[in-house]
N, C-alpha and C positions, 0 to 999 in steps of 0.2 A: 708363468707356468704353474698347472696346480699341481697342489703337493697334496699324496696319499699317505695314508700311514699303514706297515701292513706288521701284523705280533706273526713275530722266526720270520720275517724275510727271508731268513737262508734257511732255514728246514724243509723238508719235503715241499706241503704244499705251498707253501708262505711264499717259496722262492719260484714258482711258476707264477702266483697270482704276480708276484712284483715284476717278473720280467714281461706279463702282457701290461702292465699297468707303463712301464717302459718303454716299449711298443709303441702304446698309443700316445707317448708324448707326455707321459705325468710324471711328477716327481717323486719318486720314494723313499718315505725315510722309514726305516728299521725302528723296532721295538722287541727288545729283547726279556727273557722271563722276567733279570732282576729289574731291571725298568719299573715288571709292578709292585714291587715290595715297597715304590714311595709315590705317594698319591701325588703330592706337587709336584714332584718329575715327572709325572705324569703327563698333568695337564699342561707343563713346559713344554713337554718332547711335542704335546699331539696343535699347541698354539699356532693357526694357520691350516691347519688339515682339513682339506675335503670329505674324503671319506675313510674310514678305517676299516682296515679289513683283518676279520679279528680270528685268526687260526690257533690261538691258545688253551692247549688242554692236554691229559696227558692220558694215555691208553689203560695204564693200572697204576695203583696204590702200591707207593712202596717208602716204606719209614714214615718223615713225615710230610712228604709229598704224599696227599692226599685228595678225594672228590673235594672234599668241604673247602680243603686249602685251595684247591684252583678254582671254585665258586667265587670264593671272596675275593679274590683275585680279580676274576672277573668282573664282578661288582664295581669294584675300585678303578677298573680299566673302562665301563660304563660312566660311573660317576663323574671321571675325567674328562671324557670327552665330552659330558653336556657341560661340564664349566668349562671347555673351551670352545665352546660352539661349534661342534664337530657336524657338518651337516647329515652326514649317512655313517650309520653303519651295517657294516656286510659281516654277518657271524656265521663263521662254518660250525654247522652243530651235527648232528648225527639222525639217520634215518629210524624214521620211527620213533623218537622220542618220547618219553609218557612217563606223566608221573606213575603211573601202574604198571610201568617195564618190571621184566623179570630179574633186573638186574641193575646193580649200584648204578654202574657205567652209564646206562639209559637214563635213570631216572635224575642222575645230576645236570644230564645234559639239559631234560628239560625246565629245570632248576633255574639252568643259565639261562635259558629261553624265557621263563618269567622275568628274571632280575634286567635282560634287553628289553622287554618289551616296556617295563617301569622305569624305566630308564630318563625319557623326555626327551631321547634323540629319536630322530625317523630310522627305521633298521629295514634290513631283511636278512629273511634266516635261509641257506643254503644247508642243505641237510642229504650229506654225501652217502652210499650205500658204501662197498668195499672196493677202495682206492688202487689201481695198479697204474704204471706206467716204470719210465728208469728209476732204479736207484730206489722202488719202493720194497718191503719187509714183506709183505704175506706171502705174493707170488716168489720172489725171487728165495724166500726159504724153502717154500713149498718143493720146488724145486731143487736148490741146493739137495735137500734130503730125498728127493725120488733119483737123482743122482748118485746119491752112495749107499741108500740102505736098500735091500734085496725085496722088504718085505716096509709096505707101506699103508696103514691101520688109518681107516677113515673111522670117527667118533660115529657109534650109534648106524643107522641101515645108509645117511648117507642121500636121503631124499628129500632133503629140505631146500628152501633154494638161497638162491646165490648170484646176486647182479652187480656185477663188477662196472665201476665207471673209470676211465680211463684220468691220471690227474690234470691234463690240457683240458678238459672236457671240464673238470671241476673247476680250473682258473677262467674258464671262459664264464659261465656261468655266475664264478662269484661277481667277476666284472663288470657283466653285465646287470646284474641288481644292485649296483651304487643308483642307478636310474629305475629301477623295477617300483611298482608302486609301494609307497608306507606299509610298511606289514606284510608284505610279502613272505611264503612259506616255500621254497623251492626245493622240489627234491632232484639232487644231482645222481640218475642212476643211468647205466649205459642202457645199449639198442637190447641185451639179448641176458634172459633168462636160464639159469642153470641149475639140477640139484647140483649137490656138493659131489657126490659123483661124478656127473657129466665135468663139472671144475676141474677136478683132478686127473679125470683122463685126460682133458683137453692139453693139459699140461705136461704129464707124461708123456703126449704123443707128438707134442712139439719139439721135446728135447733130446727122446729117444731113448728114452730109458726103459728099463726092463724090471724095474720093481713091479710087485704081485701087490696089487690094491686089491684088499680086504676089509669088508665092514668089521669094526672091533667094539665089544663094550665100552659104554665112557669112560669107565673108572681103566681100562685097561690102557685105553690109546693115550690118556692123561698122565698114565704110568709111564707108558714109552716117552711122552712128551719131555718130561721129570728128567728120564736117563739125557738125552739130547740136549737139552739146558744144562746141565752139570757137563759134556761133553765142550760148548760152545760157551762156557756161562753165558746165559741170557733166558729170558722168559720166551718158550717156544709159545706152549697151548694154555689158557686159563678157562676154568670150569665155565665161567662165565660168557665166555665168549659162545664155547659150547654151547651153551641154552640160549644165547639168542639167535646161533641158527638154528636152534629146533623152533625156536618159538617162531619162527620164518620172520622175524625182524631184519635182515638183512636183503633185502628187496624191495622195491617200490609199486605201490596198487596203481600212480600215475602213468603217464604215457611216459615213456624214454626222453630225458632232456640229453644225456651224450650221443654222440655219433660216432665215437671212434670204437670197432669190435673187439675185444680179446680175442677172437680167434686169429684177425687180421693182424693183430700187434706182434702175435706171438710168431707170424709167420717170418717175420722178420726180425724180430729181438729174441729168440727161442736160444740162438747158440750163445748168449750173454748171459743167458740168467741160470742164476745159483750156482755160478763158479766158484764164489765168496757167500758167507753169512754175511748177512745183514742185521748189525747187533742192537737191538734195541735199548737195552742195560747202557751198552757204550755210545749211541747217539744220547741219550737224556737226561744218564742219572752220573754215568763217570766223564763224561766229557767236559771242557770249561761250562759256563751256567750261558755261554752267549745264544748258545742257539738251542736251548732244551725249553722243552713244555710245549713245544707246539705239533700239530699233526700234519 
């Protein structure tokens, strides 16, 4: 049987890509953050592995969980795998990546994207736009809070866009470039196109809520953000994320590689979601270390 190796197994995406990799008959074994803190356990854990598939990174900086710290990180997770002969790896990185992104977040991603490609394993880079399915943070907060607050403040006018890929859609994808050609750059975005408006009604009107969506200054809806994280402790909105959907970096210029719609998901997952917060702070940073850092 062959065996994969996939970094968080069990976090979000980690745990769809292992369960199709299961599916098809392959072996999975788990690689967890601290795993990368030793190079030799490293290349122990990854001895025999076909391909790896690498969901390791973390949404924001906080103490000294840092970009640069999950660079190196990464490095070492690279490193590893060409001394144990790892024949593929599959890295989920981030749409639009550039070293001249407007933001930390972007630019380290494609940081990782050089440090893969020097790597001297054969790779491919999947590069997700904005992930929903069960059990995921954006939609289901978004939610949660058009559920209880009366008045709900979109950053800025609100027309920038917005392509949400569904996470099966992102396990398939990653799976299938264990075999996609060397060098491979794939962007994982759904069928359908949205401003950030058109997103939040679609949402709203799935769940049935009666908040008043209004465009708000940044500095303001970032303010309300502020109040709602000190409510839930957790990081709700970061300025950062803000400018890269104005910079319309959250969307893909290629054809649609998912098929499953947000509008269809919601038609049926609509009464689940944002019953509960979905705490960020408490998946990554307060939780044991086994399944933090990855996306």
């Amino acid at each position: 049987m062959v065996t994969d190796a996939v970094t968080g197994a069990t976090s979000y995406t980690g745990r769809f890509i292992a369960a199709r990799l299961e599916a098809g008959g392959r072996l999975v074994t788990g690689l967890a953050r601290g795993d990368l803190d030793d190079p030799e356990q490293l290349a122990s854990a990854l001895d025999g592995v076909d391909t790896l598939f690498n969901t390791f990174w973390i949404r924001f900086e906080h103490g000294p969980i840092t970009y640069a710290w999950a660079t190196e990180r990464s490095r070492q997770l690279f490193a590893a795998a060409a001394r144990a002969s790892v024949r593929r790896i599959v890295h989920l990185s981030v749409i639009n990546a550039a070293h001249d992104a407007p933001t930390a977040y972007f630019r380290a991603k494609a940081t990782v994207e050089d440090a893969l490609a020097g790597s001297g394993v054969t790779y491919a880079v999947v590069r997700p736009t904005v992930t929903f399915g069960p059990g995921d943070i954006l939609l289901n907060n978004l939610a949660w809070t058009l559920r209880r607050l009366p008045v709900f403040g979109i950053p800025g006018d609100g027309r920038y866009p917005i392509q949400p890929v569904h996470v099966e859609d992102i396990a398939d994808i990653a799976v299938a470039a264990a075999d996609a050609p060397a060098g491979s750059v794939i962007d994982a975005a759904g069928p359908d196109v949205y401003t950030f408006r058109e997103f939040v009604a679609l949402v709203r009107e799935a769940i049935g809520s009666h908040a008043v969506v209004v465009p708000m200054p940044v500095e303001a809806a970032l303010a309300a953000a502020r109040l709602i994280g000190l409510v839930v402790r957790d990081e709700v909105l970061r300025r950062d994320e803000v400018t890269e959907l104005e910079a319309k970096l959250m969307y893909s210029a290629a054809p649609p590689t998912g098929r499953i719609r947000l509008s269809d998901w919601l038609a049926t997952n609509a009464d689940s979601l944002g019953r509960r917060w979905a705490n960020e702070m408490d998946r990554h940073f307060r939780q044991p270390r086994a399944g933090a850092g990855a996306e």
